[in-house]
C-alpha positions in Angstrom: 2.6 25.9 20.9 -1.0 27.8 21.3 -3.7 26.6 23.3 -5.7 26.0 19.7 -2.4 24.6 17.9 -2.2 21.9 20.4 -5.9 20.8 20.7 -6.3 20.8 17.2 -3.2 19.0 17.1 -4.8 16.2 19.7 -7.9 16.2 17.5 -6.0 15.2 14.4 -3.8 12.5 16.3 -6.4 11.2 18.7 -6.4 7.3 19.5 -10.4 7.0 18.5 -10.4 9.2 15.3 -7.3 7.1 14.4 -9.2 3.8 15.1 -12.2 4.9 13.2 -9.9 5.7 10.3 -8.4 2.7 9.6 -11.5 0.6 9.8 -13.1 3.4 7.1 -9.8 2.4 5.2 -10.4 -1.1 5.8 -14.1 -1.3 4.3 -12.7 1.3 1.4 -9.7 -1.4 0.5 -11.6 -4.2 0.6 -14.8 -3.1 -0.5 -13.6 -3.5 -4.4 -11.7 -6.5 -3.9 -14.5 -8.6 -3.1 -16.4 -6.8 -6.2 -13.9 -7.9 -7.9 -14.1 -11.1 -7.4 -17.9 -11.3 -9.1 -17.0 -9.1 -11.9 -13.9 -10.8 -13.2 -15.7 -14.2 -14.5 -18.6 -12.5 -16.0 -15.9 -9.8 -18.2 -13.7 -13.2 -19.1 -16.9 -15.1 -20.8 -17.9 -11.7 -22.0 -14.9 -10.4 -23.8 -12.5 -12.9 -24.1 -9.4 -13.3 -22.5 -7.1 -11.1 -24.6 -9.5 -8.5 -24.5 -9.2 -9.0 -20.9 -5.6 -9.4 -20.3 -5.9 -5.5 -22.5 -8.2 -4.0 -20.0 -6.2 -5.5 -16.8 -3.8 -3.3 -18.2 -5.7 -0.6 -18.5 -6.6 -1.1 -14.7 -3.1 -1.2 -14.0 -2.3 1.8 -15.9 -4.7 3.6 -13.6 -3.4 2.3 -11.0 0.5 3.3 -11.7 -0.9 6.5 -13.1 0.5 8.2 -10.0 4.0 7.5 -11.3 3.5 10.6 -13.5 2.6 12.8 -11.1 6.3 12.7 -9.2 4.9 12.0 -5.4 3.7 15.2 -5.4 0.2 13.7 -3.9 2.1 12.1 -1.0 4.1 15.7 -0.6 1.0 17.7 0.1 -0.3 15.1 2.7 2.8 15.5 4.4 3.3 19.1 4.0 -0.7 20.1 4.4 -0.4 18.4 7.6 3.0 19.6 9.0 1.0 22.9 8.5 -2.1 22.3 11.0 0.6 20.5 13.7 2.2 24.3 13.7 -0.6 26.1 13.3 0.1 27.5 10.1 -3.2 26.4 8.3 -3.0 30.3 6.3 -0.1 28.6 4.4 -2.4 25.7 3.1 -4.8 27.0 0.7 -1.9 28.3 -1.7 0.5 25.2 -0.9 -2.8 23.0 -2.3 -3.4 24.9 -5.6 0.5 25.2 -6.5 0.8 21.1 -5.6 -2.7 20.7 -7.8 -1.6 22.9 -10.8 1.8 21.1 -11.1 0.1 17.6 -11.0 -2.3 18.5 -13.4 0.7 19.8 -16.1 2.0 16.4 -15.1 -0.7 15.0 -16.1 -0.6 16.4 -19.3 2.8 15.4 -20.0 1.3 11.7 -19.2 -1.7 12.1 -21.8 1.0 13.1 -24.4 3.3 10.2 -23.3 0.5 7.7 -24.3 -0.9 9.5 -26.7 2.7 8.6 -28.6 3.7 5.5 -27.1 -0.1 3.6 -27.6 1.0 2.8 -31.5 4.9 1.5 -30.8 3.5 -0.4 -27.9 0.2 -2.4 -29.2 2.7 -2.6 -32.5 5.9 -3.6 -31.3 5.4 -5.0 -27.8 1.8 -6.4 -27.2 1.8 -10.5 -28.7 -2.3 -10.1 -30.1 -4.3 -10.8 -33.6 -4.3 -7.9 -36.0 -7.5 -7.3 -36.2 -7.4 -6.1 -32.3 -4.4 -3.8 -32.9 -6.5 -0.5 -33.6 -8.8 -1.1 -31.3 -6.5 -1.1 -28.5 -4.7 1.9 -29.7 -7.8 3.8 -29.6 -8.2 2.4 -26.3 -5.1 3.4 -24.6 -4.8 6.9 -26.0 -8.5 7.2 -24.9 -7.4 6.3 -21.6 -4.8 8.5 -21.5 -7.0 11.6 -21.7 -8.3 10.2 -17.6 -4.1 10.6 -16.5 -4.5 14.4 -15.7 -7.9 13.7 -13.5 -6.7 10.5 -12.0 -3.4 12.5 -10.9 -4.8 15.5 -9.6 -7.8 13.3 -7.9 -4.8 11.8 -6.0 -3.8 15.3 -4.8 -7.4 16.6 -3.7 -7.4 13.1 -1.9 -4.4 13.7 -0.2 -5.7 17.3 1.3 -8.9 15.6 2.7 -6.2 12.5 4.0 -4.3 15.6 6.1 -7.1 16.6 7.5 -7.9 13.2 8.7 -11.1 13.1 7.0 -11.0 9.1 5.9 -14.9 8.6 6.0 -15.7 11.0 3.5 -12.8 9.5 1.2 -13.8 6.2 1.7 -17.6 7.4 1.1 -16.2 8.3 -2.3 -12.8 5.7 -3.0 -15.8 2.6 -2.2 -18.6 3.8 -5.1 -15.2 4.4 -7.3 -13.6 1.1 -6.2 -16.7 -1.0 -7.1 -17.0 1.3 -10.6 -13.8 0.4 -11.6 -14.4 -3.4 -11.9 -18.6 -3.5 -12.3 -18.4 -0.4 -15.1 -17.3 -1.8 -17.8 -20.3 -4.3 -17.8 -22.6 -1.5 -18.4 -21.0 -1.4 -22.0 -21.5 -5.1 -22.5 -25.1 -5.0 -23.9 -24.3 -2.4 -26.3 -20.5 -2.9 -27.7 -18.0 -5.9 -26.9 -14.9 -3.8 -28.1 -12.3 -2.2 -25.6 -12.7 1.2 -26.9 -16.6 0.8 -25.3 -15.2 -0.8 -22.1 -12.5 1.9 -21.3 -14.5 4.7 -22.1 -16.7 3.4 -19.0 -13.6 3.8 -17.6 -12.8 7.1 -17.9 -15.9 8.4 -17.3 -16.0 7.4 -13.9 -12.5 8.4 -13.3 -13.5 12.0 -14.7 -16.9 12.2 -12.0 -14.6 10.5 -9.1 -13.0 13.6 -10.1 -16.0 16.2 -10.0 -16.8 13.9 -6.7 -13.5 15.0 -4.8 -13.2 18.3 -6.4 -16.8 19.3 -4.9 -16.2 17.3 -1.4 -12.7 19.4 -1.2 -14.4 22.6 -1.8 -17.4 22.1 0.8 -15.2 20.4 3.5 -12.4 23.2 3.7 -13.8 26.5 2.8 -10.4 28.3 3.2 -9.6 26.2 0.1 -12.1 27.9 -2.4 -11.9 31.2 -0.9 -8.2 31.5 -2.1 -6.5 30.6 -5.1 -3.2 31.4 -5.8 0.5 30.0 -7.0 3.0 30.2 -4.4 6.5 30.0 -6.4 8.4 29.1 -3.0 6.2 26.1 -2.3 7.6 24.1 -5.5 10.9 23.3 -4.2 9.5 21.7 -1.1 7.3 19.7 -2.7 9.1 18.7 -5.8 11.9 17.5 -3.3 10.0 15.7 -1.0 8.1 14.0 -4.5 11.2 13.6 -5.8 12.3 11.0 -3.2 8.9 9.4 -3.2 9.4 8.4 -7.0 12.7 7.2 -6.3 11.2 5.0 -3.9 8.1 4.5 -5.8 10.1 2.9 -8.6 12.5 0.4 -6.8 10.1 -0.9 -4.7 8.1 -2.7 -7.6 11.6 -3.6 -8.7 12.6 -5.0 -5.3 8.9 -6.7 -5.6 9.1 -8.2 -8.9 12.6 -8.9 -9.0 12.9 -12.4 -7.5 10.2 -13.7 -10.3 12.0 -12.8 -13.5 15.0 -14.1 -12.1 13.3 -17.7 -11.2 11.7 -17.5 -14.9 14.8 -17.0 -16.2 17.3 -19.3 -13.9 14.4 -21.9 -13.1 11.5 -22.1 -15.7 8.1 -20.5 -16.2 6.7 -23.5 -14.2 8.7 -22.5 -11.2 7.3 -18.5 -11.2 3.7 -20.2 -10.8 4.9 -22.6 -7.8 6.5 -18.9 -5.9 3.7 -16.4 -7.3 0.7 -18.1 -6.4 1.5 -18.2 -2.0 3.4 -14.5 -2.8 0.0 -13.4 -4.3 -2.2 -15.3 -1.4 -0.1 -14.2 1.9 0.7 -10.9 0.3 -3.4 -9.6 0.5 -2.6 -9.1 4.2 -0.7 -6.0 3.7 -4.4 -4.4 3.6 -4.0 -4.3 7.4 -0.9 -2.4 7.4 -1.8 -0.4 4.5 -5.4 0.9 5.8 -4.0 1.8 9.3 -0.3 3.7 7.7 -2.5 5.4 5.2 -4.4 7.0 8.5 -0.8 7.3 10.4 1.2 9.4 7.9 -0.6 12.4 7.8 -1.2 11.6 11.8 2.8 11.3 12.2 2.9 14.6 10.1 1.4 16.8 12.4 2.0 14.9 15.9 6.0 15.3 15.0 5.4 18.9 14.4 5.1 20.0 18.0 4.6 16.8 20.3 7.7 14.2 19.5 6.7 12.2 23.0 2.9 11.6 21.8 4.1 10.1 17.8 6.5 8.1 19.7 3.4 6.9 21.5 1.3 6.6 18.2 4.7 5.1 16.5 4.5 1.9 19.7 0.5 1.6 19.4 0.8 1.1 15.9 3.4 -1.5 15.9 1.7 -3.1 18.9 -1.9 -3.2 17.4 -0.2 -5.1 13.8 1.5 -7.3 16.0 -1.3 -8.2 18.3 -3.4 -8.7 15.1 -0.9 -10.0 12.6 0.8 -12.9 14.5 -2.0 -15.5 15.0 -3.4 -14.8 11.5 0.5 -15.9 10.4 1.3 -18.7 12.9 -2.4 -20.0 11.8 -0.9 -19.6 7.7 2.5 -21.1 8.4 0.9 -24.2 10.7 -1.7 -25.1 7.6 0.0 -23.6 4.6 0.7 -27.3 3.3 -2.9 -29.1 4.0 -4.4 -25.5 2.7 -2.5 -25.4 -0.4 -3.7 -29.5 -0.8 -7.2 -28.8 -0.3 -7.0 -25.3 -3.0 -5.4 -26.8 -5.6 -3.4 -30.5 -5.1 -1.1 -32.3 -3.7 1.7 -32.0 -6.7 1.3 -27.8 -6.5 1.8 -27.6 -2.9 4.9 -30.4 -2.3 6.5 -27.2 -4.4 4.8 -24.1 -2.7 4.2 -24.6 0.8 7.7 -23.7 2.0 8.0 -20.7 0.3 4.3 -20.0 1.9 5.6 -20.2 5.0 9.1 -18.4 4.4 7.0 -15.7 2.4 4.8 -16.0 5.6 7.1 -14.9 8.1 8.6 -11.9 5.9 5.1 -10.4 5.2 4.9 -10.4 9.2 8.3 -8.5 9.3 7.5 -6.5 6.7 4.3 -5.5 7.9 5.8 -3.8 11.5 8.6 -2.4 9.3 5.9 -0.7 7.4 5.6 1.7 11.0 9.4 2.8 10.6 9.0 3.5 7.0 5.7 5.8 7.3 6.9 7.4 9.8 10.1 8.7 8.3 8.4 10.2 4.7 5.3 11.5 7.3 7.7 13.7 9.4 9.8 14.7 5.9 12.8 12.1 5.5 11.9 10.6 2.1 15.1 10.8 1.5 16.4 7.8 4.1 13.8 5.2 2.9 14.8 6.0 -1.3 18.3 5.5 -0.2 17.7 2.2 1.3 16.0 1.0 -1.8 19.0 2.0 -4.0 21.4 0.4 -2.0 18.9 -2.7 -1.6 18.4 -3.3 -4.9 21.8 -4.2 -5.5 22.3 -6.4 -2.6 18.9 -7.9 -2.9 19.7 -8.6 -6.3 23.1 -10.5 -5.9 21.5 -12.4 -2.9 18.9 -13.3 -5.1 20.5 -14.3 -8.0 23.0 -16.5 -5.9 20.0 -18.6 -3.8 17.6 -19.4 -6.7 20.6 -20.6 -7.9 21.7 -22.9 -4.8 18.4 -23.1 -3.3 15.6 -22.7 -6.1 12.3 -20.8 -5.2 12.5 -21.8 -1.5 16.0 -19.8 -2.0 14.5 -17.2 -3.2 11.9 -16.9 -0.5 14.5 -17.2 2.2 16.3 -14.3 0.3 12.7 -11.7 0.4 12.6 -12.4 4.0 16.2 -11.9 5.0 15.7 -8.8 2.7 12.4 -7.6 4.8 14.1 -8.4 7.9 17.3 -6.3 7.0 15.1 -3.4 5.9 12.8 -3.2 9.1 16.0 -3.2 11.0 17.7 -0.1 9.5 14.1 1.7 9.8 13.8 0.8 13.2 16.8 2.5 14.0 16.4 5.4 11.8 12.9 5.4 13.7 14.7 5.7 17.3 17.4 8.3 16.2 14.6 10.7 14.8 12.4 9.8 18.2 14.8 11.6 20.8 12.8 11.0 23.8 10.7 9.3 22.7 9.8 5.5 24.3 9.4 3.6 21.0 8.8 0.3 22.2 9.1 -1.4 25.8 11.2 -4.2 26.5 8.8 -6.7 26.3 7.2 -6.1 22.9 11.5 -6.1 21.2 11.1 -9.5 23.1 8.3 -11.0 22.0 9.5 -9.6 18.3 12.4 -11.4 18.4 10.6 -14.8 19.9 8.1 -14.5 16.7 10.2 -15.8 14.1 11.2 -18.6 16.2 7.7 -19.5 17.1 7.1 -19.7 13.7 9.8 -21.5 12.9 8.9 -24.6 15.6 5.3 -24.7 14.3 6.5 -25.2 10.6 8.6 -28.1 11.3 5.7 -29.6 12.8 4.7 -32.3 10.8 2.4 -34.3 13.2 -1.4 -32.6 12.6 -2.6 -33.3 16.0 0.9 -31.9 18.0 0.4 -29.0 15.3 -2.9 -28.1 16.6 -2.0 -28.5 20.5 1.1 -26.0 19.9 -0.7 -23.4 17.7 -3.3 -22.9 20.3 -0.8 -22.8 23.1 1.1 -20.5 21.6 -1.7 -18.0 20.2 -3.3 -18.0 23.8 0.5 -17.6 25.5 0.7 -14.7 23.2 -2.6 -12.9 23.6 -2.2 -13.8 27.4 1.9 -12.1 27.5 -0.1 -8.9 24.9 -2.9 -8.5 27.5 -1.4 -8.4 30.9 2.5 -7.2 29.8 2.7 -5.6 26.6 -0.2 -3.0 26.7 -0.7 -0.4 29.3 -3.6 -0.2 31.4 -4.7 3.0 28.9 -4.6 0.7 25.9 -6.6 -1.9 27.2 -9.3 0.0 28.1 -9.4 1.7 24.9 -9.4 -1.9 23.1 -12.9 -2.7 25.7 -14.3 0.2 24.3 -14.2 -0.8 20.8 -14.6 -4.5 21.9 
């Protein structure tokens, strides 16, 4: 490795760029969310609730859009930055034009898809009055004009995500966020219909567009000063994409699964007693989410050249979700039943506070496993993740099926966790084969992972509120005590001061 290959392989993995990262992340996550939650109301009184429950699907159809595009967005990341850890960066500019030009014919294909489908669907599947029928055809072929820019966006995201440039993304995915949910109010004073709402819609999708297109070109100037089509790049990255949709499709499945089967086994009442604590304990995947999102292109290039310093970055991440994640779900298991009383009655959460806290404790697990699995697709073994999904789809199923119908929905909870738990597992030991080396984690953090569950487990059966209270805070200041002194090296500590 050069003398430039490695320092700008430092730069792109370093501990503070990395930290800055995932708080940019954080703010551009949550930023819309909260947005959101003003915007929502106002469009319900506004349009109605059938022309809302259409434009929630319109969201969510921007929001799957990158099913079309065949994980080619996620395959440059990971290729764009495999490129600067070897010092190859000559390669990118074509790499990034071929991955762009294939999304965008993908794209295509999309708009054509819905172009055909919008007329069978409102027809044949969508329950609504007849007078709303044409108006949300027009709607939904009108939106599927925005497929081609909301794909190829992804990609020109992706090369500004290799390059570890999150605060200029977020600079842009924030403004966008915020559109998304507070544009379609600017159409209210003119035009109630959906046709007016979604073409907010995909106007701002088309100048979030323009937005990353320009940003791309002025950030990287070896981007606009070549553009060509590299034939041998489209194997690679339809490949690597080709596992990421595998994986892209089973995991909603594996997701969605357990609430079809409850509806269908249970009743209709039974998916509202599981769905609303999935829903609540489920919004802190943001944490893992905003820091992996930073890691995969950082696992990408450190893997390259430098297996002993992403084994380092593989135990800091893990290490910083733990430290973070464990009181905020100790504090969620010890008050998930007097919370769920206080938010919406007594009768509600005598149903749903177990599978709170059983949903609790596989978020947790999840949420470290989430390490394992971004590190295998960042250092280009997509492959091994999609073919745990296939296999756990099956399994997961039959387990499923077989506890809602012994246990109900606190069966089915116990059956996502045991699921979660299974899956970080295998990944953690995929993680350690492809780590050769490498220390992934010491002693003492495997410990204290183990201990977790069982921690959690004591507080839930707690029942008296004053003992409750005692034990939590014991055991959060044990924990942050045994993190502190134990578990982090004297190198990690001092970087956590400095960002005290």
């Amino acid at each position: 490795m050069t003398e430039t290959t490695e320092s700008s392989n430092q730069r792109l993995t370093s501990g503070r760029l990395l930290a800055r990262n995932t708080f940019w992340n954080l703010l551009g996550n949550g930023t819309p969310m909260i947005v959101a939650v003003i915007c929502i109301p106002i469009l319900i009184r506004a349009v109605g609730k059938e022309r809302f429950g259409l434009l929630t699907l319109a969201w969510a159809l921007i929001g799957y859009a990158s099913f079309f595009d065949l994980g080619l967005g996620r395959a440059l990341t990971q290729i764009v930055a495999h490129k600067l850890g070897t010092g190859k960066s000559r390669d990118i500019p074509s790499i990034a034009w071929t991955s762009l030009a294939l999304m965008m014919l993908l794209g295509v294909l999309g708009t054509a898809s819905i172009l055909l489908i919008s007329p069978w669907l409102v027809a044949r599947e969508l329950k609504m009055q007849a007078g709303l029928q044409h108006e949300t055809v027009q709607a939904f072929r009108l939106l599927g004009f925005s497929i081609p820019f909301v794909i190829t966006t992804a990609g020109l995201r992706g090369l500004l995500e290799a390059h570890q440039r999150f605060r200029l993304i977020n600079a842009l995915r924030i403004p966008a966020g915020i559109y998304t949910f507070a544009g379609p109010m600017l159409a209210l004073p003119f035009s109630r219909s959906l046709v007016a709402v979604v073409t907010t819609l995909v106007i701002g999708r088309v100048l979030t567009w323009i937005a990353y297109l320009w940003v791309g070109l002025r950030v990287l100037p070896e981007f606009r000063r070549t553009i060509t089509w590299d034939r041998s790049a489209v194997g690679p990255l339809l490949s690597f994409g080709g596992w990421m949709t595998v994986s892209n499709v089973i995991s909603p499945l594996l997701l969605m699964l357990d609430r079809f089967l409850i509806g269908g086994m249970v009743s209709i009442a039974a998916v509202a007693y599981y769905a609303t604590p999935y829903e609540v304990i489920t919004k802190f995947w943001l944490l893992p989410a905003s820091l992996m999102g930073v890691m995969f292109p950082a696992f990408s290039t450190g893997y390259a050249q430098d297996r002993e310093r992403t084994a380092r970055l593989f135990a800091r991440s893990i290490k910083f979700l733990f430290l973070v994640l464990f009181p905020i779900m100790l504090c969620a298991i010890a008050l998930a039943q007097d919370g769920l009383i206080l938010w919406l009655g007594k009768d509600f959460a005598q149903h749903s506070f177990r599978v709170f806290q059983w949903l609790a404790v596989g978020v947790f697990v999840n949420s470290l496993a989430q390490v394992p699995f971004t590190l295998l697709q960042g250092i280009g073994r997509p492959d091994v993740t999609a073919k745990l999904h296939l296999i756990e789809l099956f399994l997961y199923g039959a387990l499923l099926w077989w506890m809602i119908g012994k246990y109900g929905i606190e069966g089915a909870a116990v059956a996502w966790t045991f699921r979660a738990t299974i899956d970080a597992l295998f990944l953690f030991i995929m993680s350690k084969r492809l780590l050769l080396g490498g220390t992934l984690l010491r002693m003492r953090t495997v410990l204290l992972t183990l201990l977790a569950p069982a921690m959690m487990a004591v507080i839930a059966l707690m029942n008296t509120p004053i003992v409750k209270v005692a034990l939590l805070l014991a055991i959060i200041l044990g924990f942050l005590f045994v993190m502190w002194f134990r578990v982090l090296t004297p190198e990690e500590r001092t970087f956590a001061q400095s960002y005290r």
